[in-house]
Every structure is written in C-alpha cells, then in structure tokens.
TIDOSE-128244 format. One line per 10 residues: their letters; for each residue x, y, z of C-alpha. Coordinates in nm, 2 decimals, always signed. Layout:
# residues N
a> X:Y:Z  ...
//
This chain:
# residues 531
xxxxxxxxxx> -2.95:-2.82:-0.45  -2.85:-2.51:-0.32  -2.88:-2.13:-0.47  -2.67:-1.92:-0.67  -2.65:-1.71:-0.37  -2.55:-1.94:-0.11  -2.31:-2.11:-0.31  -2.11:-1.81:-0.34  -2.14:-1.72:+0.04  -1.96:-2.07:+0.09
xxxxxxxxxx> -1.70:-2.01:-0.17  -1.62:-1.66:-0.02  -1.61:-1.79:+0.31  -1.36:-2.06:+0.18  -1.14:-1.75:+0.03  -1.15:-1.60:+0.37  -1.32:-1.28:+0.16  -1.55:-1.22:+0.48  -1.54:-0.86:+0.43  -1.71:-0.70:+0.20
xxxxxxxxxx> -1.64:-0.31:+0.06  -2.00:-0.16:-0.07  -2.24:+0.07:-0.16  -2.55:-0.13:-0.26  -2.83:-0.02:-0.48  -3.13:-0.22:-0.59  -2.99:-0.46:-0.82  -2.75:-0.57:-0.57  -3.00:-0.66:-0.26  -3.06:-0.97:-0.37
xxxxxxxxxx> -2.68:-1.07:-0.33  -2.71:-0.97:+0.06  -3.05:-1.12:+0.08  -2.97:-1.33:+0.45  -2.64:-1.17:+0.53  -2.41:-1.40:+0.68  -2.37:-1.38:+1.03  -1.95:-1.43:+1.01  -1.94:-1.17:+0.75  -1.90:-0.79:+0.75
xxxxxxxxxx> -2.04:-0.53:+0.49  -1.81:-0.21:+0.55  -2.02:+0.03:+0.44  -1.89:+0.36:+0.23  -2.09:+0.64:+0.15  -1.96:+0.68:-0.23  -1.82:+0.44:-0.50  -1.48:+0.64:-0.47  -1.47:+0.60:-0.11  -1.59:+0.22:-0.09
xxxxxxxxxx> -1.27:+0.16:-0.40  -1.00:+0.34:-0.17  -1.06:+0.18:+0.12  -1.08:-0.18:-0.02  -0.79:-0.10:-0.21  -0.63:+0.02:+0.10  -0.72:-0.32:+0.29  -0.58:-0.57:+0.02  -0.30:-0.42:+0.02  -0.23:-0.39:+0.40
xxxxxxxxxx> -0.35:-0.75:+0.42  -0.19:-0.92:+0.12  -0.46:-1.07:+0.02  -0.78:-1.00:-0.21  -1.12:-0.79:-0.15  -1.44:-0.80:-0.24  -1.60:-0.50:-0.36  -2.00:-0.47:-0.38  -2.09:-0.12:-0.66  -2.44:-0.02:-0.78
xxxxxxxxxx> -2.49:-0.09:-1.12  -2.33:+0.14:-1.40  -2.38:+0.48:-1.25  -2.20:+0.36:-0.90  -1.89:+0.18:-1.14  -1.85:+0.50:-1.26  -1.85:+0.68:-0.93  -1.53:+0.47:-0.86  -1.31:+0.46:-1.16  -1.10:+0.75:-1.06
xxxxxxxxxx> -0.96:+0.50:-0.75  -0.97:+0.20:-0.97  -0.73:+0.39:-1.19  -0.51:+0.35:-0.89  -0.59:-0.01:-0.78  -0.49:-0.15:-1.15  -0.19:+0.08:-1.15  -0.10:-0.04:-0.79  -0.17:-0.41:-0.86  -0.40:-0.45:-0.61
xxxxxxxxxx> -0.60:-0.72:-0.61  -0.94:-0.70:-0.59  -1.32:-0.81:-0.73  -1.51:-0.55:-0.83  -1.83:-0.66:-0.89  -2.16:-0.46:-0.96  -2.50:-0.53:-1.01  -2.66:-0.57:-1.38  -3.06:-0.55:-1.40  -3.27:-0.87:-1.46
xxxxxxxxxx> -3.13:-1.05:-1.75  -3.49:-1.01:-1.95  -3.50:-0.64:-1.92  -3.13:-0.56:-1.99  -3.24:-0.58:-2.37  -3.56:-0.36:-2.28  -3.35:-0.06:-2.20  -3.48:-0.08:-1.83  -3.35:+0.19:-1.58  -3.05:+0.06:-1.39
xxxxxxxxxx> -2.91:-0.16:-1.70  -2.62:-0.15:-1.90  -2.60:-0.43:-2.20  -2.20:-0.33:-2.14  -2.16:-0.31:-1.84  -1.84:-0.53:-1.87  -1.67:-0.25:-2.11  -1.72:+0.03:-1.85  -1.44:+0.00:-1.64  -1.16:-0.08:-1.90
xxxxxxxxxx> -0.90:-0.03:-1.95  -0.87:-0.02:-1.54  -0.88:-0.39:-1.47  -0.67:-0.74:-1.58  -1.03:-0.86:-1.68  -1.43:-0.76:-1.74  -1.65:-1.06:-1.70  -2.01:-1.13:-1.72  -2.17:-1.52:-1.62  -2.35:-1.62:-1.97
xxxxxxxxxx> -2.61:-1.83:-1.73  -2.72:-1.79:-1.36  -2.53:-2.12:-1.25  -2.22:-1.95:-1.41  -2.24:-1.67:-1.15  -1.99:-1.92:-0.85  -1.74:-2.02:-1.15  -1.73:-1.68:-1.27  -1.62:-1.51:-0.94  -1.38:-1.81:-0.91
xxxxxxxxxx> -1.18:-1.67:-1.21  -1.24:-1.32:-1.09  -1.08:-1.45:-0.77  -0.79:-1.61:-0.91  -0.71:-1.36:-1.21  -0.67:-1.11:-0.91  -0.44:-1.30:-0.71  -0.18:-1.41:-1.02  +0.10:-1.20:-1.07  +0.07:-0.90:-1.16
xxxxxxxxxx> -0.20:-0.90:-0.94  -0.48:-0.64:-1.02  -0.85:-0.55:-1.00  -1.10:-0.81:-1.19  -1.45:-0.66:-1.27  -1.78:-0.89:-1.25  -2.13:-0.86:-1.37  -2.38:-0.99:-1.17  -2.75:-0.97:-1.26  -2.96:-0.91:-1.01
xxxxxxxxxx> -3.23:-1.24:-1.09  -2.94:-1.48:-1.10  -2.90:-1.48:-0.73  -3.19:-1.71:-0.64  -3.14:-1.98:-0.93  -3.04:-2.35:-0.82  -2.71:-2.48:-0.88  -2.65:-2.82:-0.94  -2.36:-2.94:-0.69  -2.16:-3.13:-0.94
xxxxxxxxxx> -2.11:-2.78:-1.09  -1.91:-2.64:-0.78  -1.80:-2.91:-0.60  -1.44:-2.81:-0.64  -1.41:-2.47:-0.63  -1.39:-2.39:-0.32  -1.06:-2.64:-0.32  -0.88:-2.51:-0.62  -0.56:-2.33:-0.55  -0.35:-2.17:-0.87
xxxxxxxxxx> -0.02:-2.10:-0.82  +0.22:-1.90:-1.04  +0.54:-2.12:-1.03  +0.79:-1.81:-0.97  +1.09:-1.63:-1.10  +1.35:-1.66:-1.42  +1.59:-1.98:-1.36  +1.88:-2.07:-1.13  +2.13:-1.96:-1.46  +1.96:-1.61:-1.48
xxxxxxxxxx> +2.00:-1.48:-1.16  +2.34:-1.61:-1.10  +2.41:-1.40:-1.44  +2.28:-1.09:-1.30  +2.45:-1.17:-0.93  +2.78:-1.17:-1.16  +2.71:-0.87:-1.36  +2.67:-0.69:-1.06  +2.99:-0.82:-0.90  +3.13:-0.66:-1.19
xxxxxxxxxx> +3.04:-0.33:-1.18  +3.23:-0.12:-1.03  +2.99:+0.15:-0.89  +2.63:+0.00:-0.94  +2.27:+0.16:-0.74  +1.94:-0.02:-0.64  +1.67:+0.17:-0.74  +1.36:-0.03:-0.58  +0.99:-0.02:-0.65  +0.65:-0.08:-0.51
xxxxxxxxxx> +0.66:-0.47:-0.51  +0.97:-0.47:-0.24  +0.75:-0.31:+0.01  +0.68:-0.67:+0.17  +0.86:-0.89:+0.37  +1.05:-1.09:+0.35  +1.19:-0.87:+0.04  +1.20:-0.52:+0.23  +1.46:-0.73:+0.49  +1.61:-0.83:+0.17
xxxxxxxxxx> +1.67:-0.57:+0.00  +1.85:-0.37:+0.28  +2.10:-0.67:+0.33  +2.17:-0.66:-0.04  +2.21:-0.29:-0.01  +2.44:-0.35:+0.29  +2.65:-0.63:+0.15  +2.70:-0.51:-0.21  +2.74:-0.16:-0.09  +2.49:+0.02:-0.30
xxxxxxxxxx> +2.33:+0.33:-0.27  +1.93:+0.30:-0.32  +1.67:+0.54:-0.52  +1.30:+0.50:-0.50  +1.16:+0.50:-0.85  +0.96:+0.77:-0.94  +0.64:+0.79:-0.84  +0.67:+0.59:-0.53  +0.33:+0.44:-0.40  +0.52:+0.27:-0.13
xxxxxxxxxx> +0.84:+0.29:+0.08  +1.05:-0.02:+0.00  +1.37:+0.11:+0.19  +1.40:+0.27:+0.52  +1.44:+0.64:+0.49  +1.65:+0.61:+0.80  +1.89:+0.37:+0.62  +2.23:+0.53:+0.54  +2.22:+0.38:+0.17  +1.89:+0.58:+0.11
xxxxxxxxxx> +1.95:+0.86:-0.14  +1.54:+0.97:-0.21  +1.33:+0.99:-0.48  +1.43:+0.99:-0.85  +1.26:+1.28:-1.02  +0.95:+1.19:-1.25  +1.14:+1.32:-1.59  +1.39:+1.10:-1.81  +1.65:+1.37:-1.79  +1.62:+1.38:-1.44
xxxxxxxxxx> +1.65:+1.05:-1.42  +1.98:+0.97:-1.61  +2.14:+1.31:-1.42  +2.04:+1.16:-1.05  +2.23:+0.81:-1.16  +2.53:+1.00:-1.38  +2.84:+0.78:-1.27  +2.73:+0.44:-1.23  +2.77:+0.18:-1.49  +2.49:-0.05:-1.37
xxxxxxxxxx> +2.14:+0.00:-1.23  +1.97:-0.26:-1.10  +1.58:-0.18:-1.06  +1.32:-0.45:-0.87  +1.04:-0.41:-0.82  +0.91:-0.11:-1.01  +0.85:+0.00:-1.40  +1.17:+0.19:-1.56  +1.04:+0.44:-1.55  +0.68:+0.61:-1.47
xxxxxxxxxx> +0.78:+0.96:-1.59  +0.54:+1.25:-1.54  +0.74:+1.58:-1.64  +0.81:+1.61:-1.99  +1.17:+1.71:-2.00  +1.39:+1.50:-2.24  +1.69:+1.36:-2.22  +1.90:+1.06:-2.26  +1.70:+0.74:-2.09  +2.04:+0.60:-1.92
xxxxxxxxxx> +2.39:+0.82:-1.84  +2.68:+0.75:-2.07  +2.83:+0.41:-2.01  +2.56:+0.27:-1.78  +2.35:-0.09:-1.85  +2.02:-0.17:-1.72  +1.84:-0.48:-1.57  +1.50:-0.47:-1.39  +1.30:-0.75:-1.25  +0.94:-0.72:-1.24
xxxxxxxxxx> +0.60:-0.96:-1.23  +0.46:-0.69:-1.46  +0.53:-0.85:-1.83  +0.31:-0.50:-2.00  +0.58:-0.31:-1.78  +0.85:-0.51:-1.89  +0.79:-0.53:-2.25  +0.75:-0.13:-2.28  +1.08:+0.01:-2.13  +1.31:+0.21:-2.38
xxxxxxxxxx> +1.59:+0.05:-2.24  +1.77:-0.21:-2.04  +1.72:-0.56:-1.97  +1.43:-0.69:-1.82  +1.36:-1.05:-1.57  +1.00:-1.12:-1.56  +0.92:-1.34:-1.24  +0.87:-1.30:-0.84  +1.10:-1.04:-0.73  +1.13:-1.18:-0.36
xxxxxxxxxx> +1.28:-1.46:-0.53  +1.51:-1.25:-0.71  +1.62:-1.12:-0.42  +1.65:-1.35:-0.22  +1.84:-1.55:-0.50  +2.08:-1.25:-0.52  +2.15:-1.25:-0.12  +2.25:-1.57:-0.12  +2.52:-1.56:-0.43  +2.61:-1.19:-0.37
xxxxxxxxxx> +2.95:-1.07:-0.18  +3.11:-0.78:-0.13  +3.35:-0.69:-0.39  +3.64:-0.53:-0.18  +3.76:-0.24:-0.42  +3.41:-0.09:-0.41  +3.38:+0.20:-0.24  +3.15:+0.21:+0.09  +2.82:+0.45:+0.06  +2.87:+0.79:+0.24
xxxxxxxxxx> +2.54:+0.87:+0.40  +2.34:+1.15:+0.32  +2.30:+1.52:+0.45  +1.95:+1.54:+0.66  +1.76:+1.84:+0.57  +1.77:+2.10:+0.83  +1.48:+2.15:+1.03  +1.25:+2.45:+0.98  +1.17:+2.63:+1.28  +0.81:+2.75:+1.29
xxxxxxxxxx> +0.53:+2.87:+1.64  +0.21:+3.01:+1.46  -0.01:+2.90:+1.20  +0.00:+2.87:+0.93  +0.34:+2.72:+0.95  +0.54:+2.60:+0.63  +0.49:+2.25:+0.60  +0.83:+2.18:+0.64  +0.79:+2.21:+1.03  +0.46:+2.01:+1.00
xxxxxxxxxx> +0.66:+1.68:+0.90  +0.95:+1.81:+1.10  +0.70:+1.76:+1.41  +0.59:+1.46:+1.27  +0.88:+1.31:+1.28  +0.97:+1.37:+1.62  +0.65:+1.23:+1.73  +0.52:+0.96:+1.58  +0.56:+0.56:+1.67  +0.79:+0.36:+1.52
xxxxxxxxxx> +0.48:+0.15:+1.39  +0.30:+0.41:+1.26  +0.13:+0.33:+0.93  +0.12:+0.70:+0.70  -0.10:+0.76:+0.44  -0.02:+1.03:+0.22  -0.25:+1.27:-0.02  -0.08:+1.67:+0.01  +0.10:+1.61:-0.36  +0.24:+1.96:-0.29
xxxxxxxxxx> +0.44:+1.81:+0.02  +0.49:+1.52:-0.11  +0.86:+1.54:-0.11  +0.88:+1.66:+0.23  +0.74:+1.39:+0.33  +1.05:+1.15:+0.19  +1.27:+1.41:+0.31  +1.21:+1.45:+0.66  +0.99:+1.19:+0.80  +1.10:+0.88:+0.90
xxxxxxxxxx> +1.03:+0.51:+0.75  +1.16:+0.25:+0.85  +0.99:-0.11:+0.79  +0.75:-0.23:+0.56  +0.42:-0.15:+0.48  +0.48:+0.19:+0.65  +0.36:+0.38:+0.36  +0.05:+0.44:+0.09  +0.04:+0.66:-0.16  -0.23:+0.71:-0.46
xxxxxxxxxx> -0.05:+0.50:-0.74  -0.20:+0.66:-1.05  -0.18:+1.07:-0.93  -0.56:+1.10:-0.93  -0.66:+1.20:-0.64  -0.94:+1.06:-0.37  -0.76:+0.76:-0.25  -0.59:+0.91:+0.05  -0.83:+0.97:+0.32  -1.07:+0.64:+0.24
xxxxxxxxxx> -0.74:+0.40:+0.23  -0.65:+0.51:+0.56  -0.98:+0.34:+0.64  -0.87:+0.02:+0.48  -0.53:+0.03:+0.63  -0.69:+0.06:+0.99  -0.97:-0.21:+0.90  -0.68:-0.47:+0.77  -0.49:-0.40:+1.13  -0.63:-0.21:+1.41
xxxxxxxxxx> -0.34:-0.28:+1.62  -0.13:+0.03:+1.46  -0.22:+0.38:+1.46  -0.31:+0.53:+1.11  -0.16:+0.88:+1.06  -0.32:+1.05:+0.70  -0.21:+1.32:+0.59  -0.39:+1.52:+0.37  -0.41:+1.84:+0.13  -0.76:+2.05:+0.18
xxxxxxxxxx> -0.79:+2.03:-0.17  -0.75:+1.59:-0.20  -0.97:+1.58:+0.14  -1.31:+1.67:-0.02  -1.29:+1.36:-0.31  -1.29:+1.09:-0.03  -1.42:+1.30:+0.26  -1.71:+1.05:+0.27  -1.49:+0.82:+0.42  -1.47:+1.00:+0.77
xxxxxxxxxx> -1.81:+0.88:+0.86  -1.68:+0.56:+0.79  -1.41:+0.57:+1.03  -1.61:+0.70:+1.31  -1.83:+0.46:+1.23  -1.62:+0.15:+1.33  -1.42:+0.37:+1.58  -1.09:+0.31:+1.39  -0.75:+0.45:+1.48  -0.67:+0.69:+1.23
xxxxxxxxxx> -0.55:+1.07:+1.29  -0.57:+1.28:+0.96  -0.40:+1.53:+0.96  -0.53:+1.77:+0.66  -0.30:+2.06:+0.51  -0.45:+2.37:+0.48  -0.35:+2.56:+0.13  -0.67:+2.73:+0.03  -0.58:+2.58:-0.27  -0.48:+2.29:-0.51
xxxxxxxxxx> -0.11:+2.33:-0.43  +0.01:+2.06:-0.64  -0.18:+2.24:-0.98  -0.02:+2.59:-0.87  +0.35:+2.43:-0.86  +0.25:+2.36:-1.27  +0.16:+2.69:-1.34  +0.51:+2.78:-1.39  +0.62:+2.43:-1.53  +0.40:+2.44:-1.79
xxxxxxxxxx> +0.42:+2.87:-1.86  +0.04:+2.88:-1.85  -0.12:+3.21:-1.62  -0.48:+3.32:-1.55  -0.58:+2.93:-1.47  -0.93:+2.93:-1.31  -1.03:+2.73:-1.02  -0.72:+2.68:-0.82  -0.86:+2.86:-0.52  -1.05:+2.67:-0.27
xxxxxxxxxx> -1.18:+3.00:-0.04  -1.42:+2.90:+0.29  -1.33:+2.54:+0.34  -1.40:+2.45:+0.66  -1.30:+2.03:+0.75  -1.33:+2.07:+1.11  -1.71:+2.14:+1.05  -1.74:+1.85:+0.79  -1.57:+1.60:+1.06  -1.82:+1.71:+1.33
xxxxxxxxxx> -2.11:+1.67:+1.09  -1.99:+1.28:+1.01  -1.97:+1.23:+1.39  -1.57:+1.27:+1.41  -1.37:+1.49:+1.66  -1.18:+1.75:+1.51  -0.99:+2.05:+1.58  -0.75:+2.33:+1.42  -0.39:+2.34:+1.52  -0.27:+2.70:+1.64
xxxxxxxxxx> +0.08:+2.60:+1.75  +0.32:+2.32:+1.67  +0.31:+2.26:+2.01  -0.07:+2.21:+2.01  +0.03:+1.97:+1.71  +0.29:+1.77:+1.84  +0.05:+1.71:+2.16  -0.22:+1.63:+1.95  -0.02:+1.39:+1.77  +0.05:+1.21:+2.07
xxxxxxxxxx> -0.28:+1.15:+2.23  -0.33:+0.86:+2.11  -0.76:+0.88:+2.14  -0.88:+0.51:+2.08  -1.09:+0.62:+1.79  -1.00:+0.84:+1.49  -0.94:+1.25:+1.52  -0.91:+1.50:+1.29  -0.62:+1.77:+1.26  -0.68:+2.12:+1.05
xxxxxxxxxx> -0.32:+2.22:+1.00  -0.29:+2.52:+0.84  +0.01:+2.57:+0.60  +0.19:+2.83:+0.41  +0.22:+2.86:+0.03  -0.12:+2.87:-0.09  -0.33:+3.21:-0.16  -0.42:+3.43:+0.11  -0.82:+3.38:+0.15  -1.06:+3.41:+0.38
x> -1.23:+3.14:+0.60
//
C-alpha cells in the first residue's frame, strides 16, 4: 500500500499539475513532506499574490493549477483574486490546509470546522474528504469540476493528519486514467438557425467576449467578422482581447451601463454576442436593454450567465464550436454594406514627466513586439489602453475579471511562468501596485521576463473619476502621498528606475534585460503631492 500523500503526487504527476502555486503554513507541511524532484513549488509571498499568479498561469496555459493556501486565515488572504478567478473561469484547485481531524472539534488554533463555506460563493464547488483515503478521490473531482465548462476555481480541504494514512490500491487504481469530457455545443439544426438569422439581417454586429480569446476561435471570429461583414464590440468589462484592435472591423469597448449599451448598437437589427455575459454592467444609468427593432442571440458555456440575461436568446455549449459551425455555413450576403474602418485617436505629444498617459501608451505602441503579452491594472487608463495600443492575436491580453484589484502585477508572474519565451509588459496604477507588490520578489526570484511599467497618479485614479459620477465630495483616502516603487523593487531584489522623458521610456522599453525591470512612469491627472 502506498500513502495518502504519494498517491496524490502520482495522480498530479498524471494531470501534468507539476507546478504548484503556495504559501504554506503548518498544516500544510505534511503535504510537501519529500518534494518531488520533477515538481516545482512557485513560491508567493501572500495568499493574494500566490491566487493571481496561478490564475494568471491557467489561463496562459489552458490548463488547470494547483494552488497550496494556509489554513483559513491564508483563504482569506486570497478571496479578493479568487473573486476574479471564478468570474474569469479559470480553472483552478484551491486547496488549503485543515488542522488534525481530532482537534478540529477542540477549537485548536489553525482550525476551521467550515472551512469549506469560507470561500463561497467564489468557486463551482467547496469540498472536504469525509475519511483520509478520500483525500486522492476528492482532488479527482476538484480536478475535473475545474476543467468542465464553465470552467472555474474548485476549493479543497485537506487535513493536515490525512497525509500519511495508507490507501488501499484498489481505491485509486483508475484515477489517474479517467478523462471526462463535456460532449460540446447546441445541435447541427441550431446553429444553422442562427447562421440563417444572421443572413437575414440586414445590418447585424459581433460583440465578442472573454471565451474567444483562444485559438482556434480568435482566427475564427475575425474570418466571420470578414465574411459576414460585421463590425465587432468587446463586451463590457473586457478581461481579454478576443479581436485585434488593429482589425478594421474593431469598433472598442461597449460602455459598462445598459443605456450605453443599446445607444453604442442603435441601428442594427441583430447582435450576435459569443463568448461573453449580456451584459456585465457597472454604471447605473438606465435605459432600454436592446435599441428599437433589434433581436438578441448569445452563445455561452456559462448556463448561470445564460439563464440571467433580460433579454435575447441564448445557446448554451462550446463557443469554438459555434463558431466554427457558423464559418462554415456563413456567406456574404451581397446587399450588406462593407464596414468602414475607424478614426485612430490622435497621438498626444508629451517630453517631461509627468506626461498624460495618453503619450505613455502612445510610446507603447510604437515599441513594443508584436508578441508581447500585456497585463493591465491602471483602471484609470484603462481605455487608453483599447484605444491606442495595439493587439493583435490571442492571448495578448489580461485584465482583472471581477474590478477588484491585486491581480495585475502577480498574473504577470503567471503569464511569464506558463511561457517564458514572450516578454511580459504590466502595466500598472501606483495605487493597484501595492495589493500584489509581493509578487516582484517572485519574479526576480525565477528571473522572469516581465517589464512593469507602474503609473504614477498619487492617487486612486479610477475612485476620483467616481467622485463626479456618483455627486459625492470630501471622500477620504484617495491620496496616496510618498509612494516610492522604485525603492520597494530594489528592496525585493528587482531593478528599477523612474522615467524622466519618453525618450528614456521608449529606450527602456526596448531593452529587452533577460530578467524582469521595473518602470516608475509618472502621469498627469492625479493630485499634486509630494514624494
């Protein structure tokens, strides 16, 4: 017989989940107890950080990862970034360590009898072995809940004694083998329905979501664009770029308010939405949910997502499917008028700091390779970002999915972990820096390309654009005075430096150092304080 523990080293050695996201405490040690040699333990230096940046590798990757959390007090730590993992449908395990199963009921430090309810409503499931031999089956269905669409986080508790008991082999003989596949999309019949309904229309849009940032869909999507000739929105909220921005059929971001919405689409009698909820809406500003004369049809995996739109139809099933479905019936209707490209925003110029960040992305643009990967976390600039810098293939993007903030600067981490071979560019606001700045030792740790680029405001830019929105004054705590990231970097053993010039940005941009550097970019629009 073998142990608990090294039956589940085989098992996630058979899942190829080799690397392993963590922060360990005591009630996890005996998990790591003999390390496999053929595995690696990224280390992060909070909860928060550790969440971001294995949310940040699944989703570069494609595939699931394990995450290793300290008992309730370190679950907690990272529940702002599992906010965004659920929301994101990422998939991960999230597993943490419960005390010895005799002293749970004691009240003993480090125990939680429930632990499982802790990080709902934030994952698909919250599970807890009823035995020690339960432990390998148990992170089976964690394993496989993750992966099935939607995909999402899975929590596990793991008591810390049940490592070492023996498991009898007829109990997980065939675990490691099983494979549990979701069978796909709506039928043959439905999708040639919606193919014809979009014939029909005589000026339809794509508005396209998170789950089209993969290929092959991404390729997809632009051919469908190209041969039905439809202009494409993002849906609100983008956490990814499932279009190129370069594309002539892009027309941006919708806004995150239902008016805003139906206005940006006023004039076309069908919208076709794949891959994304209709609609995340942040901005309370009513209005009508669709213009005047205009149907609805959205595919999704998400069935919760589905199921709670105000309006249109909805196709639950694999939207690469869908797509690709659509490409193969679709043709060009020849009174439909072609799609005019859009007017690029003009550039601003800018020599000195602090420069508006408009120049910022401006020199961004100019610079950076055509396989750069951005992360982005300045919620200010956020639609700056869409509007000047370039993206043109998938997985180019990352954005925090649920609009807390901390995920930024430890996802870059991720992203460079899950492919080394592409430079990481993350840009940053001063404010969003400090809730993952842990993750900086992290990347200088494993030497990982990355340059983050942090936005100096003095402030929490993306509050102060509310103050108005919301006709509030006199908000406290806005102001962040005496910030100083350059120092923090050096301290976690990570060169930095402060822009003076976009020229000195631009070249810094380009160097290309073989590990990770730091930018302090200092921008206009935030209050005028010292240090």
């Amino acid at each position: 017989m073998t142990t608990v523990r090294e039956t589940v080293h085989d098992l996630l050695r058979a899942w190829g989940l080799t690397t392993i996201f963590g922060n360990p405490g005591s009630n996890e040690l005996p998990f790591l107890d003999r390390f496999p040699a053929d595995f690696r333990y990224i280390l992060g230096l909070h909860e928060g950080a550790v969440l971001a940046m294995a949310d940040g590798y699944a989703q570069a990757t494609g595939r699931p990862a394990l995450v290793n959390l300290h008992a309730a007090a370190g679950l907690g730590n990272a529940m702002g970034n599992l906010a965004n993992a659920k929301e994101m449908h990422t998939p991960l395990i999230v597993t943490a360590g419960q005390q010895s199963r005799g002293l749970v009921g004691l009240g003993a430090m480090l125990s939680e009898p429930d632990l499982t309810v802790v990080p709902t409503p934030h994952v698909k499931a919250s599970l807890e072995p009823k035995r020690a031999q339960d432990v390998p089956r148990t992170l089976a269905q964690a394993y496989h809940l993750a992966m099935l669409p939607p995909r999402g986080p899975v929590f596990v508790s793991l008591p810390l004694d049940d490592w070492t008991a023996e498991v009898e082999p007829h109990e997980v003989e065939h675990l490691g083998r099983r494979r549990v596949t979701p069978l796909g999309g709506p039928g043959e019949g439905q999708v040639e329905e919606l193919a014809t309904r979009l014939a029909a229309a005589s000026s339809p849009v794509l508005v396209l979501g998170p789950e089209v940032d993969v290929e092959p869909a991404f390729s997809q999507a632009i051919e469908l664009a190209e041969a039905a000739r439809l202009p494409v929105w993002l849906a609100p909220h983008p956490p990814r770029c499932p279009f190129p921005t370069t594309h002539p059929h892009y027309r941006g971001v919708l806004p995150t308010n239902v008016a805003g919405v139906s206005e940006n689409l006023a004039g076309h009698d069908f919208i076709l939405v794949l891959g994304a909820p209709v609609f995340r809406y942040h901005v309370n500003r009513p209005g009508p949910f669709l213009p005047p004369g205009a149907e609805l049809v959205s595919v999704t995996s998400d069935p919760t997502a589905a199921a709670r739109a105000p309006m249109g139809d909805a196709l639950v099933g694999d939207v690469t499917r869908v797509l690709s479905a659509l490409v193969k019936l679709g043709a060009r209707p020849a009174d439909r008028a072609p799609v005019t490209p859009r007017t690029a925003p003009e550039k601003v110029p800018a020599d000195k700091a602090p420069f508006p960040a408009e120049s910022v992305y401006d020199a961004l643009a100019e610079v950076l390779p055509e396989d750069a990967v951005l992360i982005s976390e300045s919620t200010s600039n956020t639609g700056m970002l869409w509007e000047r810098v370039p993206i043109r293939g998938a997985g180019g993007l990352y954005f925090p999915a649920a609009g807390g903030l901390g995920f930024g600067l430890p996802a870059a981490v991720g992203v460079a972990l899950a492919d080394p071979s592409r430079r990481v560019f993350a840009v940053i606001g001063d404010g969003a820096a400090q809730y993952g700045v842990q993750g900086l030792w992290s990347a200088a740790m494993h030497q990982l390309p990355i340059t983050f680029v942090v936005l100096r405001n003095n402030g929490y830019g993306g509050l102060q654009r509310f103050v108005d929105a919301l006709g509030v004054s006199g908000v406290p705590g806005l102001d962040l005075p005496g910030l100083d990231i350059v120092s923090v970097a050096a301290g976690y053993g990570l060169p930095a430096e402060r822009v003076g010039t976009i020229a000195g940005l631009r070249a810094a941009l380009t160097a290309m150092p073989d590990g990770p550097l730091l930018l302090e970019v200092p921008i206009t629009g935030g209050p005028d304080l010292a240090g």
